[in-house]
C-alpha positions in Angstrom: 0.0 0.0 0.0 1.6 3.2 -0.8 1.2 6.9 0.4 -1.8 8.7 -1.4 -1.3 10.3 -4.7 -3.4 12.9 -6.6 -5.4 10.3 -8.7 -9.0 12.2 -10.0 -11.6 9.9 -10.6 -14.6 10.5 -13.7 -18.0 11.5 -12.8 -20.5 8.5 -12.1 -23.6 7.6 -10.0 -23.1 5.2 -7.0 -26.3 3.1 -5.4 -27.6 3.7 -2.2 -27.3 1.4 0.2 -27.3 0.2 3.8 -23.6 1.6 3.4 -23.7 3.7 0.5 -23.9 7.2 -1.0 -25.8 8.5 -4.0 -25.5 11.5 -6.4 -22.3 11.6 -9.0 -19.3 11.2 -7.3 -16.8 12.9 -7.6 -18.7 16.4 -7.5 -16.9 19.6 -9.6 -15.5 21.0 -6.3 -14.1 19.5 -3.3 -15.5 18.9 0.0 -16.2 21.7 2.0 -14.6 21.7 5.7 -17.9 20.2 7.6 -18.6 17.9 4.5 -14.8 16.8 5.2 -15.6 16.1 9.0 -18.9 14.4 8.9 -18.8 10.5 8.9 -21.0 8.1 10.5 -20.4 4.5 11.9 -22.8 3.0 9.8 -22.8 5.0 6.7 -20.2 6.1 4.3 -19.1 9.3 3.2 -17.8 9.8 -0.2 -15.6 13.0 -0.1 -13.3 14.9 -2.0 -10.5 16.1 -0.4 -8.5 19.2 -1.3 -5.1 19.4 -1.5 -3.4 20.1 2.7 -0.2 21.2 4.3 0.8 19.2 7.1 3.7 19.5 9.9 4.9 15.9 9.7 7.0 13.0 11.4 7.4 9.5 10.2 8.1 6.3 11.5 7.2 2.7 12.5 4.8 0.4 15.2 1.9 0.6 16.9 0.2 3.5 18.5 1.5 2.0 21.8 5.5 1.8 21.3 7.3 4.7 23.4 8.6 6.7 20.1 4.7 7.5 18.3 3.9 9.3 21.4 6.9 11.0 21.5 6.2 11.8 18.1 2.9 13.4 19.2 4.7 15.6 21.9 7.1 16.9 19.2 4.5 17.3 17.0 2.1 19.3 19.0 4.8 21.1 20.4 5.7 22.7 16.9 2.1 22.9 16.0 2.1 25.6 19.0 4.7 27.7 17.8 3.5 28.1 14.6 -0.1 29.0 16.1 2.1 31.3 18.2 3.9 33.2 15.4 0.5 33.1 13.0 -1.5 34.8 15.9 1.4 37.8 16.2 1.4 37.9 12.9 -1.5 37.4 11.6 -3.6 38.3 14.1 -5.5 34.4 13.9 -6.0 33.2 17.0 -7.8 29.9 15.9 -7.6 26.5 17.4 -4.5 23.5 16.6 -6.1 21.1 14.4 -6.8 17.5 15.3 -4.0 14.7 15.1 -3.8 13.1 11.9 -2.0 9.8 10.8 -1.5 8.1 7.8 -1.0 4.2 7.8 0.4 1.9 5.3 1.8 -1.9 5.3 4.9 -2.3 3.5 3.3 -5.7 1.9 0.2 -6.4 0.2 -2.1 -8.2 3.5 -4.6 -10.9 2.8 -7.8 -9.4 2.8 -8.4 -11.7 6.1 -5.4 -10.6 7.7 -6.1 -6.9 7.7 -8.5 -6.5 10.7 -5.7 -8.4 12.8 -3.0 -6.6 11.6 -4.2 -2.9 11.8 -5.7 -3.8 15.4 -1.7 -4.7 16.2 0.1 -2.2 14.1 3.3 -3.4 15.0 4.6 -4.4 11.3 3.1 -0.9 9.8 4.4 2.4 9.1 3.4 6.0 9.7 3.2 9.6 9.5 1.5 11.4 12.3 0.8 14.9 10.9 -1.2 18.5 12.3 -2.9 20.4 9.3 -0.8 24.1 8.8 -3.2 26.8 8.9 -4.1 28.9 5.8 -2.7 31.8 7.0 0.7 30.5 7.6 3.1 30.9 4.4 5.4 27.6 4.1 8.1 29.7 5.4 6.3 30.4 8.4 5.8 26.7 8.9 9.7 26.0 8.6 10.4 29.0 11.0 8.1 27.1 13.8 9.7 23.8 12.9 13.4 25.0 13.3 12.4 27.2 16.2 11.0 24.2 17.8 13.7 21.6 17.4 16.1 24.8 18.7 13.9 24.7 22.2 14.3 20.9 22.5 18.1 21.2 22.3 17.7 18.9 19.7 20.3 18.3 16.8 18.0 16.7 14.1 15.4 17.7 12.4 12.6 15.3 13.0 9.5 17.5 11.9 9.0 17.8 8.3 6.3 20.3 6.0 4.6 17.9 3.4 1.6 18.5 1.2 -0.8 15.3 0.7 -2.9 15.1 -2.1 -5.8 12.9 -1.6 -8.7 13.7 -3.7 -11.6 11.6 -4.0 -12.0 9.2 -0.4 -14.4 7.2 1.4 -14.8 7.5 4.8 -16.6 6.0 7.9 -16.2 6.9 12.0 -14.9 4.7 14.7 -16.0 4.7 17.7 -13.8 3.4 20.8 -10.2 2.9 20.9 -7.4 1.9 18.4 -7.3 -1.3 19.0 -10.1 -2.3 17.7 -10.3 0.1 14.8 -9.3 -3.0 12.6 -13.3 -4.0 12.8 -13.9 -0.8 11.2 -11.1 -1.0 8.8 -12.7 -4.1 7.5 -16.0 -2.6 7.3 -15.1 0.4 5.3 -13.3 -2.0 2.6 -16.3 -3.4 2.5 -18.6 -0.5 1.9 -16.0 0.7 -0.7 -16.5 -2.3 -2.3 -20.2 -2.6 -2.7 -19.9 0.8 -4.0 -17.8 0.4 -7.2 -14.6 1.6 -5.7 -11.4 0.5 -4.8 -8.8 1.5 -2.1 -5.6 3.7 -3.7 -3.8 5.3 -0.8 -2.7 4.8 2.9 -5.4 4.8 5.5 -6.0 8.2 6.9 -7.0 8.8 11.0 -8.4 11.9 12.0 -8.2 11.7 15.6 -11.1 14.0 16.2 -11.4 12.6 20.3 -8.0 11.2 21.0 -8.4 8.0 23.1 -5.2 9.6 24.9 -7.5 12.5 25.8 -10.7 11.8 26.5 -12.5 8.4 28.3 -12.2 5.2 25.6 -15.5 5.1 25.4 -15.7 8.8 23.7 -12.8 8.1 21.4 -13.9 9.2 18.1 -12.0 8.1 15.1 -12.7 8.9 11.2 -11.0 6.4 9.0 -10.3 8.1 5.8 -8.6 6.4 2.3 -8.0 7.5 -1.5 -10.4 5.6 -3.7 -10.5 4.8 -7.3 -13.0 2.8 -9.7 -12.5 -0.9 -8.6 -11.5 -1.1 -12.5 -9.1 1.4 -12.6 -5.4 1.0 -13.0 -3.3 0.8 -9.5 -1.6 4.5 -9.5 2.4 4.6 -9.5 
C-alpha cells in the first residue's frame, strides 16, 4: 500500500445502500470543511479532499510503542509555535487542528489478515501529521519547525512540512479505541467495495477525540482512504 497520490476519478452515479452514497461522485469541487468532517459509523461518506499542508514525522509500530507518542509531543509542540507566530502575525488566534495519521503496510495483506493486523500495528508504518493553517506561508511553517527543534536542544530535524494530495475518499467513523479500529477497517473495505470503488492510498485517522485524551468510550476516530474505480489502474 503506498502513500496517497493525486489520482482524480470520472464522474459517475453510486447506489444507495445500507452503506452507501448517492448523487455523481466525484462532485466539480471539493468537500467543503464540515462535509470533510462528517462520517458516520454506519454509513459512508464519499468526499473529495483538497489538497493540505501538514507538519509531519514518520516512522514505524503501533500507536503504543514509546517513540509514536513522542512523536505526538514533538508534534504538537511545533504545532504551538506556529499558532504562536500566526497569531502575532496574523492576528488568527484559531484552534491546533486535530492529530492526523497516515498508515500503510509495506506488503500487500490478505484481505483476512487486515483487521488483525491494523488492530496490532506493530509491522506498519506511519506519519503522524497537524494540518498548517491557511494563514501561515510555508516559510512560516519551517520558521516554527526550526524554532522548535532549537527549544528541545535537539540536533536533528525530525519534523517535516509535506503537502498530501488525496482527492476523491471514502470515509466512515470509529467509535472506541485503536485497538479495535481493525473491525472498522474491514468494514469500510467493504462499503468501498459494494460501491464500485477501490482503495488507492494509505489509510487516513483523523483523531477528532484522541483515546489519549478523552474516556475510551468517547474516542472518536474517522478512518479516511483515496479511492479509485475498482476497474481502474493501480496509480504509481
Amino acid at each position: 500500500m503506498s502513500l496517497p497520490g493525486d489520482d482524480a476519478t470520472a464522474g459517475r452515479a453510486l447506489p444507495l445502500a445500507g452503506i452507501g452514497w448517492a448523487g455523481p461522485f466525484p462532485p466539480s469541487r471539493p468537500s467543503t470543511y464540515m462535509e470533510l468532517r462528517h462520517a458516520s459509523s454506519g454509513r459512508l461518506a464519499l468526499i473529495v479532499v483538497p489538497d493540505r499542508r501538514f507538519l509531519a514525522i514518520r516512522g514505524a509500530g503501533p500507536r503504543t510503542a514509546a517513540d509514536f507518542q513522542l512523536a505526538t509531543t514533538i508534534l504538537r509542540a511545533t504545532a504551538i509555535v506556529l499558532r504562536a507566530r500566526v497569531a502575532r502575525d496574523r492576528f488568527d488566534t484559531g484552534r491546533i487542528g486535530v492529530l492526523e495519521c497516515l498508515w500503510w503496510h509495506p506488503a500487500a495483506l490478505p484481505p483476512d489478515e487486515i483487521q488483525q493486523s491494523f488492530d496490532d500495528r506493530s509491522t506498519w508504518q506511519w506519519q503522524q501529521m497537524i494540518a498548517v493553517p491557511a494563514t501561515a506561508s510555508d516559510d512560516d511553517a519551517v520558521d516554527a519547525i526550526h524554532e522548535s527543534r532549537r527549544r528541545a536542544g535537539r540536533a536533528v530535524e525530525l519534523v517535516r512540512l509535506v503537502e498530501l494530495r488525496e482527492g476523491p475518499s471514502a470515509q466512515i467513523l470509529h467509535i472506541g479505541g485503536s485497538a479495535s479500529e481493525g473491525a472498522s477497517v474491514v468494514t469500510l473495505l467493504d462499503a468501498i467495495a459494494a460501491a464500485g470503488f477501490r482503495p488507492d492510498g494509505a489509510f487516513h485517522e483523523l483523531l477528532v477525540a484522541d483515546e489519549r485524551d478523552v474516556l475510551l468510550g468517547r474516542a472518536r476516530t474517522i478512518l479516511r482512504v483515496p479511492v479509485v474505480p475498482a476497474q481502474a489502474l493501480p496509480s504509481t
